[in-house]
Backbone as a chain_set.jsonl record, in Angstrom:
{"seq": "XXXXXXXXXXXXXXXXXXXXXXXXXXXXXXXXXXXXXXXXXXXXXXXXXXXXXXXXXXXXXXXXXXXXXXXXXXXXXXXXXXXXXXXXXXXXXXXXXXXXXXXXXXXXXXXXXXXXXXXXXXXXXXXXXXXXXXXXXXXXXXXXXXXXXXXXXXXXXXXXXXXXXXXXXXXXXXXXXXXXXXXXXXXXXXXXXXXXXXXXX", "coords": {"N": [[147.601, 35.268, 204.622], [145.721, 38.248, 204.324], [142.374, 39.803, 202.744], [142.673, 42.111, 202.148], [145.289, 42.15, 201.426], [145.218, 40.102, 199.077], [143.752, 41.323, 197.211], [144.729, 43.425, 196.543], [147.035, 41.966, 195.184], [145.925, 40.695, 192.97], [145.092, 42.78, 191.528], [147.368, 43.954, 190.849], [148.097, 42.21, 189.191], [146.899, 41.612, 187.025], [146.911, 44.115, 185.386], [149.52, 44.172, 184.959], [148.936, 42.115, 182.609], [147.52, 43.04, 181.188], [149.042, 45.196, 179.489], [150.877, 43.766, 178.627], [149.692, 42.781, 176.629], [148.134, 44.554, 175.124], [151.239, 46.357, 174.263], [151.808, 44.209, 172.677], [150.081, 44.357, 170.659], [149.671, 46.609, 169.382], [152.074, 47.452, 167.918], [151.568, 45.49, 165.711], [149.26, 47.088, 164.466], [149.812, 49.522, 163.674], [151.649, 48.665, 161.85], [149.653, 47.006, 159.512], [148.233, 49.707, 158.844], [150.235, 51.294, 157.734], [150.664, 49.502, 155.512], [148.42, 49.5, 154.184], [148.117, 52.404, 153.39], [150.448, 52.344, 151.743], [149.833, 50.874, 149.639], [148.033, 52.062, 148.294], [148.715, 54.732, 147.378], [150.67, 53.446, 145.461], [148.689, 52.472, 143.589], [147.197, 54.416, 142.669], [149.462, 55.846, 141.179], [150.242, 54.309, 139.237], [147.409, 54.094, 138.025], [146.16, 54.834, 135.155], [144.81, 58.621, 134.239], [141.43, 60.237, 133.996], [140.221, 61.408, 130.718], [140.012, 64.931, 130.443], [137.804, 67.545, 129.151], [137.989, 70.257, 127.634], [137.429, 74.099, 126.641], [139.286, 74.351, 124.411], [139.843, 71.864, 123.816], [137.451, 71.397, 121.767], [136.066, 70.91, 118.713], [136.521, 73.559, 116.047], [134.125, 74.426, 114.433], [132.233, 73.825, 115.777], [128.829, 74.421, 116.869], [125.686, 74.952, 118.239], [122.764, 73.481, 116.583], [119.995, 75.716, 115.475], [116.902, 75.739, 117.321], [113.997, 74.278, 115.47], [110.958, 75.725, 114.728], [108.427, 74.889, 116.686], [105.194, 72.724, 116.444], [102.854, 73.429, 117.437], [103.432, 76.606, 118.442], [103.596, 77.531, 115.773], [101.429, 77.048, 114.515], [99.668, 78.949, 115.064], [100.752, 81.404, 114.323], [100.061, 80.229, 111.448], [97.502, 80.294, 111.16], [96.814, 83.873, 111.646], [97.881, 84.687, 109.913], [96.509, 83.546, 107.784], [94.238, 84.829, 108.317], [94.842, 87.199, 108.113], [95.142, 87.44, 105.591], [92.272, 86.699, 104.267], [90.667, 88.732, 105.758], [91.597, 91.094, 104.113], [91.17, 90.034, 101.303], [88.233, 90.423, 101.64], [87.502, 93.205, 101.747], [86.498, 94.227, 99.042], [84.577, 92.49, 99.235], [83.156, 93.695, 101.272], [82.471, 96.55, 100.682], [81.061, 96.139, 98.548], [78.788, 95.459, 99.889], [77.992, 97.439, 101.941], [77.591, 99.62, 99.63], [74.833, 98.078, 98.749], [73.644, 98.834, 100.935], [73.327, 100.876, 101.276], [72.056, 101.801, 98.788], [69.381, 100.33, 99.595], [68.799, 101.856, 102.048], [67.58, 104.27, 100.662], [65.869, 103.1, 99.095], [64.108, 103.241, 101.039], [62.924, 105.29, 101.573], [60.08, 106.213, 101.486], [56.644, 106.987, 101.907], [56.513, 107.21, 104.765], [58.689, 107.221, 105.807], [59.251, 110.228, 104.461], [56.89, 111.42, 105.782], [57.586, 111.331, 108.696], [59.91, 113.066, 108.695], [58.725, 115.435, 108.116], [57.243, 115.73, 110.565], [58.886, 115.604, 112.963], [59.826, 117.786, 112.455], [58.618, 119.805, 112.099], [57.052, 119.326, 115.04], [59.215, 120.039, 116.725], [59.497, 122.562, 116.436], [56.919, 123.662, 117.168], [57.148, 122.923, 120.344], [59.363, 125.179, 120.288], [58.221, 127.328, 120.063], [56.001, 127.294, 121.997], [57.736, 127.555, 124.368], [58.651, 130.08, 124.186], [56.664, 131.356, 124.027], [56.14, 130.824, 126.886], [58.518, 132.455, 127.643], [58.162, 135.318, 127.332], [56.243, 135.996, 128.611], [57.417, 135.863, 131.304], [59.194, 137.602, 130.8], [57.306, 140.149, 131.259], [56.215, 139.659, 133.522], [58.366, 140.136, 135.093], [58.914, 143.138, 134.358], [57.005, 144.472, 135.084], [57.558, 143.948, 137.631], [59.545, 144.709, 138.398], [59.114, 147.861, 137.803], [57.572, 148.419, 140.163], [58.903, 148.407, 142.288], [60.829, 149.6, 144.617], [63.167, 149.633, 145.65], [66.338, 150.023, 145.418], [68.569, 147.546, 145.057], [66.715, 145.267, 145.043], [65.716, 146.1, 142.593], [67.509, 145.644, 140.725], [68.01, 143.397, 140.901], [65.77, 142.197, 139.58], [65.988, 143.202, 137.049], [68.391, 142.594, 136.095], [67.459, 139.576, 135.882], [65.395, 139.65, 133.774], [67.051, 140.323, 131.578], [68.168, 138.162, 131.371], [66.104, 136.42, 130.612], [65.581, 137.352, 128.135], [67.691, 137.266, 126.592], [67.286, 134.892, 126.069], [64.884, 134.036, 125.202], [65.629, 135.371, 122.706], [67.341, 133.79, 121.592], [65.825, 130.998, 121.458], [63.586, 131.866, 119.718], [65.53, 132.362, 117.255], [65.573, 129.199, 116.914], [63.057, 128.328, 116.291], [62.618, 129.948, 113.72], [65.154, 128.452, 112.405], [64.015, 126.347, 112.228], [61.594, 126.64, 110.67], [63.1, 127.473, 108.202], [64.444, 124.44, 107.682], [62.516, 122.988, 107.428], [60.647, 124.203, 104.599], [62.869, 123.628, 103.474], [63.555, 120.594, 103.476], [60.607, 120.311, 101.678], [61.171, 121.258, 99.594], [63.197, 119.33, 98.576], [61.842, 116.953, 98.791], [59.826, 117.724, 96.245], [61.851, 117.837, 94.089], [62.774, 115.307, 94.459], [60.403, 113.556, 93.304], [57.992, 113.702, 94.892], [55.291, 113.046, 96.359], [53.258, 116.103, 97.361], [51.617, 115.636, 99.647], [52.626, 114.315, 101.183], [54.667, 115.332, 103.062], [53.421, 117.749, 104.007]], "CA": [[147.402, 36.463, 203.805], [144.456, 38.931, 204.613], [141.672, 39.841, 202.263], [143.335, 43.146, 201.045], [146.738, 42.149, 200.516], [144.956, 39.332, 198.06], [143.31, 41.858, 196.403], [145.782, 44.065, 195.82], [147.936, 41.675, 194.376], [145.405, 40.654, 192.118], [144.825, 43.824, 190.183], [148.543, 44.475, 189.72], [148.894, 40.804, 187.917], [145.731, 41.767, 185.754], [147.576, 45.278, 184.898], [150.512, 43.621, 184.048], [149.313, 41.124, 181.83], [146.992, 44.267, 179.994], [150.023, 46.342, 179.516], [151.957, 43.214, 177.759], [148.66, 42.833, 175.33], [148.407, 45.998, 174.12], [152.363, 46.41, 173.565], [151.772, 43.291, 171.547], [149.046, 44.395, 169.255], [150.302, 48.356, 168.82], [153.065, 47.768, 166.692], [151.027, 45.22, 164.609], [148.157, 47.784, 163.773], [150.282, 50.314, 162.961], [152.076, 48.107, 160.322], [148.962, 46.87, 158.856], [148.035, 50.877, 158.843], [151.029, 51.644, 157.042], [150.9, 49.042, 154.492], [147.789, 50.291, 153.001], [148.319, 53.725, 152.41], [151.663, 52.734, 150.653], [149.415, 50.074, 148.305], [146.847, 53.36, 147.856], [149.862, 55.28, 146.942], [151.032, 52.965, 143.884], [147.618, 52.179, 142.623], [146.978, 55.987, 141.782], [150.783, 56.305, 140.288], [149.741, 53.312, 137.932], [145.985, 54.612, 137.218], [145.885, 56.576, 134.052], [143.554, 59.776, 134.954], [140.283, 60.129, 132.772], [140.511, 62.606, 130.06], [139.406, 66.192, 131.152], [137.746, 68.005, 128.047], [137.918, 71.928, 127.637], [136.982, 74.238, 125.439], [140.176, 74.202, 123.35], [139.747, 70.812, 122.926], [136.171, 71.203, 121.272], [136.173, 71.148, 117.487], [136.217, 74.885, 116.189], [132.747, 74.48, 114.014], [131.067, 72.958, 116.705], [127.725, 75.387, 116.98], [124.163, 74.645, 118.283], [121.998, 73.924, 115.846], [118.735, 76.604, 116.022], [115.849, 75.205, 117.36], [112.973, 74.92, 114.702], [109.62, 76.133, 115.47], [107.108, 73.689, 117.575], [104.072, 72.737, 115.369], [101.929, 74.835, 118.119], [103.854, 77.925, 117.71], [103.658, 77.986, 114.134], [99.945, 77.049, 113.991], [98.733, 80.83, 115.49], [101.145, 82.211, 113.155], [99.504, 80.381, 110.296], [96.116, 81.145, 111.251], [97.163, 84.996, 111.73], [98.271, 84.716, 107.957], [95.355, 83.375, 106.994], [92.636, 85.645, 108.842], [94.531, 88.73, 107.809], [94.886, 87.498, 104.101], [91.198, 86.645, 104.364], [90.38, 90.519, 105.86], [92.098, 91.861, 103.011], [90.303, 89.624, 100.635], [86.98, 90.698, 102.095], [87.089, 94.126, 101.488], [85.728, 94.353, 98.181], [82.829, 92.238, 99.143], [82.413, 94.678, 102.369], [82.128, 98.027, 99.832], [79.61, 96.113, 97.58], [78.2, 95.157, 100.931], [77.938, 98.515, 102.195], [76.647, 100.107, 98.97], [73.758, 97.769, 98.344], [72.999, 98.783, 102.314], [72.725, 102.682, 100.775], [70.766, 101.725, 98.025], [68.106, 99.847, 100.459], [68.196, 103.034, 102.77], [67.516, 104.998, 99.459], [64.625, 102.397, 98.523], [63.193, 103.005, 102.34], [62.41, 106.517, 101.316], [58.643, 106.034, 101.385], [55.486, 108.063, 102.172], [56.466, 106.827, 106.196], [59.896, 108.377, 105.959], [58.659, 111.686, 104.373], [56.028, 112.086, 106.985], [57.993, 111.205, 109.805], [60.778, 113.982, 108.92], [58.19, 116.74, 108.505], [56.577, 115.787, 111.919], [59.923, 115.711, 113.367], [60.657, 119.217, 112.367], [57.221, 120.675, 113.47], [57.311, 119.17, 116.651], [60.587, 120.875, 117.375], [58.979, 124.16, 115.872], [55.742, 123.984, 118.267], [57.95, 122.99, 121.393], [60.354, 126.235, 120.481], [57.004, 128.482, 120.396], [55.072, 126.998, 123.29], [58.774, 128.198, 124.882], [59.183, 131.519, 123.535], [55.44, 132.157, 124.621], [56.193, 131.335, 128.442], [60.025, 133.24, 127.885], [57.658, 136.338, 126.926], [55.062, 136.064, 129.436], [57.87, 136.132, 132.208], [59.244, 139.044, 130.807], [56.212, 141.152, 130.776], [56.033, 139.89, 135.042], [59.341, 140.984, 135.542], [59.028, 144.184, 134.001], [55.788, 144.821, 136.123], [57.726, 143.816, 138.993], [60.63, 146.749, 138.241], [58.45, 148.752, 137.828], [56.652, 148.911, 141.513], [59.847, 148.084, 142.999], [61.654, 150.718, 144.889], [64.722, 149.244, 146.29], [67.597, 149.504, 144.104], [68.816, 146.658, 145.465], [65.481, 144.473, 144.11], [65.536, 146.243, 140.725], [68.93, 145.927, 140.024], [68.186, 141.572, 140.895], [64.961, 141.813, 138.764], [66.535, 143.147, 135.712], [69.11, 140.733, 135.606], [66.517, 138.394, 135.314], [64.738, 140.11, 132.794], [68.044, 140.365, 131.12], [68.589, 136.88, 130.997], [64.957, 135.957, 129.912], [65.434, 138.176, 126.787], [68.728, 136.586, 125.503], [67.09, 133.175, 126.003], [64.062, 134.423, 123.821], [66.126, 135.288, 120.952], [67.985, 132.392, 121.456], [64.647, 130.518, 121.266], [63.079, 132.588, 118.22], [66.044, 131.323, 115.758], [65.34, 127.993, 116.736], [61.698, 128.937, 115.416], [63.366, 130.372, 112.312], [65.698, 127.51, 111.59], [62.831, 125.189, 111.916], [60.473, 127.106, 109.436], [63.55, 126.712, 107.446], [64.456, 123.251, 107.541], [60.911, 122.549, 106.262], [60.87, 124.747, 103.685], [63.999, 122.836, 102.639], [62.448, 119.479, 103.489], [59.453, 120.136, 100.782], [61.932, 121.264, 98.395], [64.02, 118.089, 98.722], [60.773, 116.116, 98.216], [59.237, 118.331, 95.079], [63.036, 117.488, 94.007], [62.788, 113.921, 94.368], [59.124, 113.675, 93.103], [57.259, 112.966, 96.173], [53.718, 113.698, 96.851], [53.12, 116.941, 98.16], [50.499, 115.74, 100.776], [53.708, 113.408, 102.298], [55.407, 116.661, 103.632], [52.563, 118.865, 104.936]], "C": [[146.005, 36.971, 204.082], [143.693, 39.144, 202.817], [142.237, 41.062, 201.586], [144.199, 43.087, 200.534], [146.778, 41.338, 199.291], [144.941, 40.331, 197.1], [143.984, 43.036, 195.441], [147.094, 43.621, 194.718], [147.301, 40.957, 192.432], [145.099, 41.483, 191.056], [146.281, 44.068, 190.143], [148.855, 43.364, 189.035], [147.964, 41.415, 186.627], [146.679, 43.563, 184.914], [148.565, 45.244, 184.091], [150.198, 42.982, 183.055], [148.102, 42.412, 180.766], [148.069, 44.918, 179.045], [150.868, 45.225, 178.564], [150.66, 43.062, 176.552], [148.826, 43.937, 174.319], [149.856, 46.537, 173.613], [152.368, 45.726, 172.552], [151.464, 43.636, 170.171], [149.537, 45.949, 168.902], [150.967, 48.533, 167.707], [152.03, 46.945, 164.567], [149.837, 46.043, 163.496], [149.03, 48.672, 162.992], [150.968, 49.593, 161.914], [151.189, 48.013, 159.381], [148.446, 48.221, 158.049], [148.728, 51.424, 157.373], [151.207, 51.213, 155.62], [149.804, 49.458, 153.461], [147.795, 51.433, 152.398], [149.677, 53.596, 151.591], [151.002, 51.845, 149.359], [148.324, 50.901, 147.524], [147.652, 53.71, 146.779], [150.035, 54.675, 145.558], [149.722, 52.697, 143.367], [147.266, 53.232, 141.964], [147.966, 56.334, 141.098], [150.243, 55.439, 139.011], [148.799, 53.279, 137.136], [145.991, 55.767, 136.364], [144.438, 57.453, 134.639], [142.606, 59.582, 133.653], [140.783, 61.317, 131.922], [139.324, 63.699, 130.436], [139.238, 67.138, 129.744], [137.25, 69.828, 128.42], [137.345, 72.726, 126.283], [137.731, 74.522, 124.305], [140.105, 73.041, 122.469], [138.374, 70.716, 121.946], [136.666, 71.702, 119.887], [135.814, 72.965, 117.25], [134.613, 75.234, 115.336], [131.687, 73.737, 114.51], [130.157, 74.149, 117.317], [126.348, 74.532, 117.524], [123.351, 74.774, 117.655], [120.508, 75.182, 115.805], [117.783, 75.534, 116.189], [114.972, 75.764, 116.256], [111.925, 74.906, 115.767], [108.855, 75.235, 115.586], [105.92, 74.018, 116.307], [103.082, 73.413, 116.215], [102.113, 75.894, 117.875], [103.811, 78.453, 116.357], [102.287, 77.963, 114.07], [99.068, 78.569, 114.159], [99.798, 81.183, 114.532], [100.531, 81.781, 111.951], [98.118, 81.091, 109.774], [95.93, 83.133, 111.052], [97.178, 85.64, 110.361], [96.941, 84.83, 107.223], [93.892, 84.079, 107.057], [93.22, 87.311, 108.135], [94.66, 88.751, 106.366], [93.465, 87.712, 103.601], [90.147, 88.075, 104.634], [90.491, 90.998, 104.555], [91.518, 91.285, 101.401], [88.889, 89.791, 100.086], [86.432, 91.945, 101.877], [86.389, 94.51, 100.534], [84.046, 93.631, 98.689], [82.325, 93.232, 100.265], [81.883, 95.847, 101.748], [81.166, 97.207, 99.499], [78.694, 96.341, 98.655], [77.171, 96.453, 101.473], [76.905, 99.604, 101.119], [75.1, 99.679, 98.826], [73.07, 98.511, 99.936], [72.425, 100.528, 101.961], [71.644, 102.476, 99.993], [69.521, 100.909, 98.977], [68.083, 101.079, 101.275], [67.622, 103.849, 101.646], [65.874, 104.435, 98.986], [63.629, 102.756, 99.823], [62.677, 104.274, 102.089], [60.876, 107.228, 100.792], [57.674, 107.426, 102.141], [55.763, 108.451, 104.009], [57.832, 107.944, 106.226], [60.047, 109.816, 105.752], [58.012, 112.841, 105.446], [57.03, 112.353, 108.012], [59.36, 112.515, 110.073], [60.361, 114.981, 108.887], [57.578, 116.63, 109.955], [57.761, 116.316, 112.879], [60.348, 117.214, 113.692], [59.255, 120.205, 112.745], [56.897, 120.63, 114.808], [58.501, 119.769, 117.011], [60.205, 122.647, 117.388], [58.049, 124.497, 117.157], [56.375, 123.874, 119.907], [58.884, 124.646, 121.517], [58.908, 127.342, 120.879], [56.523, 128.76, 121.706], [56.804, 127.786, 124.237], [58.927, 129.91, 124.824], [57.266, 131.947, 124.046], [55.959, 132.332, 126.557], [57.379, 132.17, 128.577], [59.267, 134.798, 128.206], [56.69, 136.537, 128.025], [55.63, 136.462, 130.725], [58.497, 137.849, 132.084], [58.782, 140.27, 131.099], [56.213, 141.242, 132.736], [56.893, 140.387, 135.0], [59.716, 142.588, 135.252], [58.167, 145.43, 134.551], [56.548, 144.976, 137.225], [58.651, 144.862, 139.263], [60.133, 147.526, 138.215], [58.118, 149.182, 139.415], [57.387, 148.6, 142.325], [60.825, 149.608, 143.242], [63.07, 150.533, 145.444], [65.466, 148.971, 145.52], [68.127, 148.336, 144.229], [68.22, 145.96, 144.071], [65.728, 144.632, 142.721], [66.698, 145.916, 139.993], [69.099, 143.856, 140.15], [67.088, 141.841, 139.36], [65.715, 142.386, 137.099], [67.744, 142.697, 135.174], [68.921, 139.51, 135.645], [66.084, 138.937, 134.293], [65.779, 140.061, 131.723], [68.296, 139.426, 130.08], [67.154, 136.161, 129.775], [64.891, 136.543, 128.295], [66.09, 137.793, 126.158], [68.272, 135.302, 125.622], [65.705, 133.696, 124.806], [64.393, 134.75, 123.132], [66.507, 134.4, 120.69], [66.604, 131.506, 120.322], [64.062, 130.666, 119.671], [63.976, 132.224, 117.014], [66.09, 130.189, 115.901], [63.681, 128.104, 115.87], [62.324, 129.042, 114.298], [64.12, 129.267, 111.246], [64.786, 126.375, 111.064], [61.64, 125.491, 110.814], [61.737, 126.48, 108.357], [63.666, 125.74, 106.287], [62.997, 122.478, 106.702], [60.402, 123.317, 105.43], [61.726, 123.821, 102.789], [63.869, 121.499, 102.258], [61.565, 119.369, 101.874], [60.225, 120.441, 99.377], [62.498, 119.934, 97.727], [63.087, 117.323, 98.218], [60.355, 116.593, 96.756], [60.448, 117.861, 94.133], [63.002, 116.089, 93.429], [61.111, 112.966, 93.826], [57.875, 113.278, 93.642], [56.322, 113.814, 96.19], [53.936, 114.87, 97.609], [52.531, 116.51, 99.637], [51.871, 115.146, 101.618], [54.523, 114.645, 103.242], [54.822, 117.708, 103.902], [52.6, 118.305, 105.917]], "O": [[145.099, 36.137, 204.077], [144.299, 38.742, 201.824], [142.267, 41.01, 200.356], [144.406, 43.617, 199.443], [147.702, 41.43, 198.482], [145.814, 40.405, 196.235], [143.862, 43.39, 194.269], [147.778, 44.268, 193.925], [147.859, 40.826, 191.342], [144.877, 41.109, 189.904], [146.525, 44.55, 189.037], [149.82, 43.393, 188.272], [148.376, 41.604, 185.483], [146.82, 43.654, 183.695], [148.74, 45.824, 183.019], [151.089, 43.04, 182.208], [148.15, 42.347, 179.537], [147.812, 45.099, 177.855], [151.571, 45.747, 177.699], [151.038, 43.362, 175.42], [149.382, 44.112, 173.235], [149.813, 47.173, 172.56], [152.787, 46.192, 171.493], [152.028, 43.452, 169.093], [149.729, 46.119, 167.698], [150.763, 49.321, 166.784], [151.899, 47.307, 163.398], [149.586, 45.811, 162.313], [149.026, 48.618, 161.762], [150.756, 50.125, 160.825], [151.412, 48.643, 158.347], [148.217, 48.119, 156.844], [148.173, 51.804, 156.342], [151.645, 51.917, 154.711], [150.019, 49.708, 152.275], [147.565, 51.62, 151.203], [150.05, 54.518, 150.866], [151.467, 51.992, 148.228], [147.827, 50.58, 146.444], [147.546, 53.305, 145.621], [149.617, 55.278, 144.569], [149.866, 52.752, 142.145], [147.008, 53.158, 140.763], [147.703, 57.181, 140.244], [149.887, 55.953, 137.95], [148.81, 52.801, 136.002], [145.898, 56.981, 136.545], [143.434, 57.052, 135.227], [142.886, 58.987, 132.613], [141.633, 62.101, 132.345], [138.134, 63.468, 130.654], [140.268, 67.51, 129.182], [136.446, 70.33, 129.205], [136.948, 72.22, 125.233], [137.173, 74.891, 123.271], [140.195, 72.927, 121.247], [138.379, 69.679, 121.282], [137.458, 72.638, 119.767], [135.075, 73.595, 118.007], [134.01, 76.261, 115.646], [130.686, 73.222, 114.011], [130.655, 74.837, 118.208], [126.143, 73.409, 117.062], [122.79, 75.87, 117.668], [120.168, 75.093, 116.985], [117.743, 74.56, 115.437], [114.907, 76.95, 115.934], [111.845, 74.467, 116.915], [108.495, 74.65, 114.565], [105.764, 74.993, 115.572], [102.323, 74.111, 115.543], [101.301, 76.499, 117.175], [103.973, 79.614, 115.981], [101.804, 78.948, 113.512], [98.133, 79.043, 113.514], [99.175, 81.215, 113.471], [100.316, 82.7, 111.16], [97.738, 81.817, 108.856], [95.007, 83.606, 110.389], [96.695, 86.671, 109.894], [96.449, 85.669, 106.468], [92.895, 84.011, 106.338], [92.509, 88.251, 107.78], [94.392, 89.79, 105.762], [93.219, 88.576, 102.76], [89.171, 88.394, 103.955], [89.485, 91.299, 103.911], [91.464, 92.063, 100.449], [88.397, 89.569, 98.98], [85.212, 92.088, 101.787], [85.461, 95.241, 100.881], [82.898, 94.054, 98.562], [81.149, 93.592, 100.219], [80.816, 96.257, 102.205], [80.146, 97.417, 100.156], [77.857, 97.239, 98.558], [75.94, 96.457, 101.431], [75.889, 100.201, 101.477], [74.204, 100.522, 98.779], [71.85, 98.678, 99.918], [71.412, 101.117, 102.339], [70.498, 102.819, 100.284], [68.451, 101.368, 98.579], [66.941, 101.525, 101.169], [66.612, 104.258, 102.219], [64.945, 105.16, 98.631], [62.421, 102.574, 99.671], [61.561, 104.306, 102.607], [60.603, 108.209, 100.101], [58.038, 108.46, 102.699], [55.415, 109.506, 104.539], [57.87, 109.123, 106.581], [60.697, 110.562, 106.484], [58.206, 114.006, 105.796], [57.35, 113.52, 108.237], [59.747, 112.869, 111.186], [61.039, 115.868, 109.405], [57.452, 117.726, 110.501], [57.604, 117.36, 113.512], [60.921, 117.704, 114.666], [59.125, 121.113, 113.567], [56.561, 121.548, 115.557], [58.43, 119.954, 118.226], [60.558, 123.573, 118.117], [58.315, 125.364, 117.99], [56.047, 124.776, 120.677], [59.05, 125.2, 122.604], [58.787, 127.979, 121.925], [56.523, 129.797, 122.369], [56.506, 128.856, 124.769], [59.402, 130.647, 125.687], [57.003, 133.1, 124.386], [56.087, 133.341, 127.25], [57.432, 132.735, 129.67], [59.67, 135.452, 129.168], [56.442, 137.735, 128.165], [54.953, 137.19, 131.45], [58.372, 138.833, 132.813], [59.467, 141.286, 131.209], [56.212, 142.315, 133.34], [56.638, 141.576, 134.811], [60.64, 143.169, 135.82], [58.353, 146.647, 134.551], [56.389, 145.995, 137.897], [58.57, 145.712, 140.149], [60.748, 148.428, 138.783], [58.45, 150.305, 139.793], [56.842, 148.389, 143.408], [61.314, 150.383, 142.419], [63.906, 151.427, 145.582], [65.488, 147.915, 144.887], [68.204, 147.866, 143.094], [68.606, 145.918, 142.902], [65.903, 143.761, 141.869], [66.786, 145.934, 138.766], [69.998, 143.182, 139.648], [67.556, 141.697, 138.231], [65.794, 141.603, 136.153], [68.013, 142.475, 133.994], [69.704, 138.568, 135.525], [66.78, 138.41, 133.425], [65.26, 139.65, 130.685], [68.502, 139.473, 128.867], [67.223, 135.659, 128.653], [64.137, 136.075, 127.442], [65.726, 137.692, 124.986], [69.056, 134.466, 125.174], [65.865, 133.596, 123.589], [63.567, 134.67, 122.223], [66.224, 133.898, 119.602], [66.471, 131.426, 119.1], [64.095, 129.848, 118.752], [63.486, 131.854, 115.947], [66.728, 129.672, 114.983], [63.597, 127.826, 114.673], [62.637, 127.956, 113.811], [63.966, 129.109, 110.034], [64.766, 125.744, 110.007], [60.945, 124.639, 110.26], [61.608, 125.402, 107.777], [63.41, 125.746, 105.083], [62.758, 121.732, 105.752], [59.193, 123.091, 105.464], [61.408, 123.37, 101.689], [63.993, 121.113, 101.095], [61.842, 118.496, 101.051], [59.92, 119.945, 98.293], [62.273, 119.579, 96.57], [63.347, 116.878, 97.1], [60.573, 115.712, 95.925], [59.955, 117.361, 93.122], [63.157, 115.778, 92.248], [60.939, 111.777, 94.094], [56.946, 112.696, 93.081], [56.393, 115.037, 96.076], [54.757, 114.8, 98.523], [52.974, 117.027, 100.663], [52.074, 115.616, 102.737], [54.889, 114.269, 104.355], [55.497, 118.722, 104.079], [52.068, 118.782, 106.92]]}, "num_chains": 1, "name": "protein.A"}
C-alpha cells in the first residue's frame, strides 16, 4: 500500500466514526431540550399570578393628606405678622415723635435763625440789583450801538438784543420787588412773634 492510498483511507474511517457520534448525541439533546420547556410550561399553569392593583380597586376615600407647613416656611410668615403688627403699633409713638421734632424746630427759633433769614433775603436782593445794574448798562451800549449803525441788517440784530436785555430787566426788577417784600413780611412775622427788632435788620 502507498502513502496516499493510507491516507485516504484514514480520513474516511475518522468521518465515519464522526458522523455515527453526532447521530448519537442529536436526538438526545433535543429530548433533553424538549423536556424542559414542557416542565416551564406546567410550573406557570400551577403558579398563582401576583395580584395586579388598579384604581378601581383603591378604596373610594382614599385622598392625600395636605402637606402641613415646614417650621421654616412658617417662621417668615410669623415674623411678617409680627413686624407689620409692630409698624402699626408704632405709629402713635411716630406722630408724638414727629410733633415733639416741630416743637424743637419751633424752640430753634433764636436770634441765629432770625438773622440768618433776613441775610438770606438781602443777599438775594443785592445780587438781583448788582444784575439789573449791568442788564441796564448793556442796554444803554446797545442803544448807542443802533444808533451809529447803518446797516439794516446790524440794527435789526442789535435790537433784538436790546429787546431781550429789557425783558430780562423787568424780569430782574420783580425779583427786587419780591425781595423788598419778603422782608417787609419777615419783620412783621418777627414783631408778631415778639422778637427783637435789631434780629431782623
Amino acid at each position: 500500500m502507498t502513502p496516499n492510498r493510507l491516507s485516504l483511507s484514514t480520513l474516511s474511517f475518522t468521518s465515519v466514526v464522526a458522523l455515527l457520534v453526532l447521530a448519537s448525541t442529536a436526538p438526545a439533546s433535543a429530548q433533553s431540550l424538549g423536556a424542559v420547556a414542557r416542565e416551564e410550561a406546567s410550573r406557570r399553569q400551577t403558579t398563582p399570578a401576583g395580584k395586579v392593583y388598579t384604581n378601581a380597586s383603591l378604596p373610594a376615600d382614599a385622598t392625600v393628606p395636605a402637606a402641613a407647613p415646614s417650621p421654616a416656611a412658617a417662621a417668615p410668615a410669623a415674623q411678617g405678622a409680627g413686624a407689620a403688627s409692630g409698624a402699626a403699633g408704632a405709629k402713635p409713638a411716630d406722630a408724638k415723635g414727629a410733633a415733639k421734632k416741630d416743637e424743637k424746630k419751633d424752640e430753634k427759633k433764636d436770634e441765629a435763625y432770625w438773622r440768618e433769614r433776613m441775610k438770606s433775603l438781602r443777599d438775594g436782593k443785592a445780587r438781583a440789583e448788582s444784575f439789573a445794574e449791568a442788564l441796564q448798562s448793556r442796554i444803554n451800549a446797545l442803544s448807542t450801538d443802533f444808533i451809529n449803525r447803518d446797516d439794516p441788517a446790524q440794527r435789526n440784530a442789535i435790537a433784538g438784543d436790546r429787546q431781550k436785555a429789557i425783558d430780562e430787566l423787568a424780569r430782574v426788577q420783580k425779583e427786587i420787588t419780591d425781595f423788598t417784600k419778603s422782608m417787609d413780611d419777615l419783620q412783621t412775622e418777627a414783631r408778631r412773634a415778639g422778637v427783637p427788632a435789631g434780629w431782623v435788620r
